[in-house]
N, C-alpha and C positions, 0 to 999 in steps of 0.2 A: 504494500500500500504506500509504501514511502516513497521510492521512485514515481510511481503514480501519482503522487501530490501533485506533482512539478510538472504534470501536461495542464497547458493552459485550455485543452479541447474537452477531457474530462467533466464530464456531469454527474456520474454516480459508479458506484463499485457493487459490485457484489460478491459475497464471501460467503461461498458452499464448502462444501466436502466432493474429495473427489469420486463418491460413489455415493449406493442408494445407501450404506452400511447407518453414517455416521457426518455429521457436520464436523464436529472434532469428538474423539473420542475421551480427550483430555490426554494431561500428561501423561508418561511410563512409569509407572506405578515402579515398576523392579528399577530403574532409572533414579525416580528420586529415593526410593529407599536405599539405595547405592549411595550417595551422598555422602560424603566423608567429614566434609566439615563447615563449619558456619561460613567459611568464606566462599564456597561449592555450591552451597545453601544459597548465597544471597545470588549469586551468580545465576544461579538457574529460576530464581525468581526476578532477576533481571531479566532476565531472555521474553520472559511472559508480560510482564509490564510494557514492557517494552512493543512487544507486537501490539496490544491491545491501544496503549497509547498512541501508534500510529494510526490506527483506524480512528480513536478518537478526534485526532489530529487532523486526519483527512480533511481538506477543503469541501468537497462534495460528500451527500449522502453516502455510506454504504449502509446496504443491505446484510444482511444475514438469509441464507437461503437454506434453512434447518432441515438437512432432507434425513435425519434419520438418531441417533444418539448426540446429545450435547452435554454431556459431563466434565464439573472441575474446570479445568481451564477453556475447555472447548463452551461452556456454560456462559465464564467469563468473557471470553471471545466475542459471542453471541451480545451477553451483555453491551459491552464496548460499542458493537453497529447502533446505527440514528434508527434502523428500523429492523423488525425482525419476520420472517414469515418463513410457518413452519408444513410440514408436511403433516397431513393427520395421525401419523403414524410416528412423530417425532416423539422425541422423550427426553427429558430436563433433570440433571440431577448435582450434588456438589456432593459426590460419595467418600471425600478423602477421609472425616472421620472414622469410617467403618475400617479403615485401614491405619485406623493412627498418627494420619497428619492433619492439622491445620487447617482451615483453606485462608492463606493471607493476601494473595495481591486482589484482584479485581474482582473478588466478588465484594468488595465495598460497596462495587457501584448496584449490585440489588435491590439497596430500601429504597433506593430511589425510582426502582421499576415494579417494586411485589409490595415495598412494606417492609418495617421492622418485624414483624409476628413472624411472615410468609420467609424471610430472609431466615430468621434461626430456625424455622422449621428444615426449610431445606438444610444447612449448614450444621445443625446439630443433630439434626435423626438422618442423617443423608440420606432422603427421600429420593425419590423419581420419581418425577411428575407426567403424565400426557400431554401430548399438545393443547386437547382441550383444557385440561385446567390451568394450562400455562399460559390462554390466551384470557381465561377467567380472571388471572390471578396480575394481568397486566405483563407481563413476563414476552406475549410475543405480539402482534398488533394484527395477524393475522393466520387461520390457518384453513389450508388450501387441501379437498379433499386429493384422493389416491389419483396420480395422473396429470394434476392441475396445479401442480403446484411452479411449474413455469410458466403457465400461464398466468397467473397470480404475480410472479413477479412483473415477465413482462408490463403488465397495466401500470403496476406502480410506476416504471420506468420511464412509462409516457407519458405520465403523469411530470415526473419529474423534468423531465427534456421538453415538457412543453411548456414547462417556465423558463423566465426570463434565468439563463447561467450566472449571470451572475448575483442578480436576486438570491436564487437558490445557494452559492455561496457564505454572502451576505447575512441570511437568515439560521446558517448551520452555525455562521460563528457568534452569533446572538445568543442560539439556544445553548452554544457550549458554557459560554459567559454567564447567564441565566443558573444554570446550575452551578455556580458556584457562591453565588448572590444568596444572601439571607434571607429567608423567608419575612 
């Protein structure tokens, strides 16, 4: 996404999985428990920060195009995109507890899409959630039944590209600024 900032022709992104499987499956579970030490540790929560913030960052909308498992990082991921749309068949979860880690970089940005309540639910009983209660729960903005789920985006897209580019800019970096503003 970060080389992609910097085309002046860019309207919007979108960020799948490269199959039906999984949008991100999340981190390597046997990877970070491989982890040796706090400075290994921070590094590989850099890596993830890191990615998320550049979508955040991104001038234009991106998408999220949730076609199948969004767990942990991959959740986070999700999180990070201006918009989310899911497959009906998608599933939502931050399972690192169940395995004895954390969850620390970007699932911050949850209470500001689920709630405080919905946010420890997930992150302390490391639920899975469905798509539908994910789109109940605010979590995705839209969910596209079996089949339709690019066509779902597509709409968005034309939607997007048929405003003013730079408007559309303009207005991403409002709403980033907005959230950071006191209520």
């Amino acid at each position: 996404v970060g080389a992609l900032s910097a085309e002046e022709d860019l309207r919007a992104v979108v960020l799948t999985g490269a199959g039906p499987k999984a949008f991100v499956g999340g981190a390597d579970i046997g990877e970070m428990a491989a982890i040796p030490d706090g400075a290994a540790a921070t590094a590989f929560i850099g890596l993830v920060h890191g990615c998320c913030a550049a979508v955040r960052d991104c001038p234009v909308p991106v998408l999220a195009r949730v076609n199948g498992w969004a767990l942990g990082a991959g959740l986070e991921l999700a999180a990070a995109c201006d918009l989310r749309i899911a497959a009906a068949t998608a599933r939502f979860g931050m399972p690192e507890v169940r395995v004895g880690i954390p969850s620390v970089v970007e699932a911050a940005l949850l209470p500001g899409l689920i709630g405080w309540g919905r946010t420890r639910r997930l992150l302390l009983l490391g639920e899975t959630i469905d798509a539908a209660e994910a789109e109940r729960w605010g979590l995705v903005e839209r969910v596209a039944a079996a089949g339709a789920l690019d066509a779902a985006v597509e709409e968005w897209l034309a939607h997007l590209c048929a405003a003013g580019p730079h408007a559309i800019r303009i207005q991403k970096a409002l709403i980033r600024r907005w959230e950071d503003l006191p209520t």
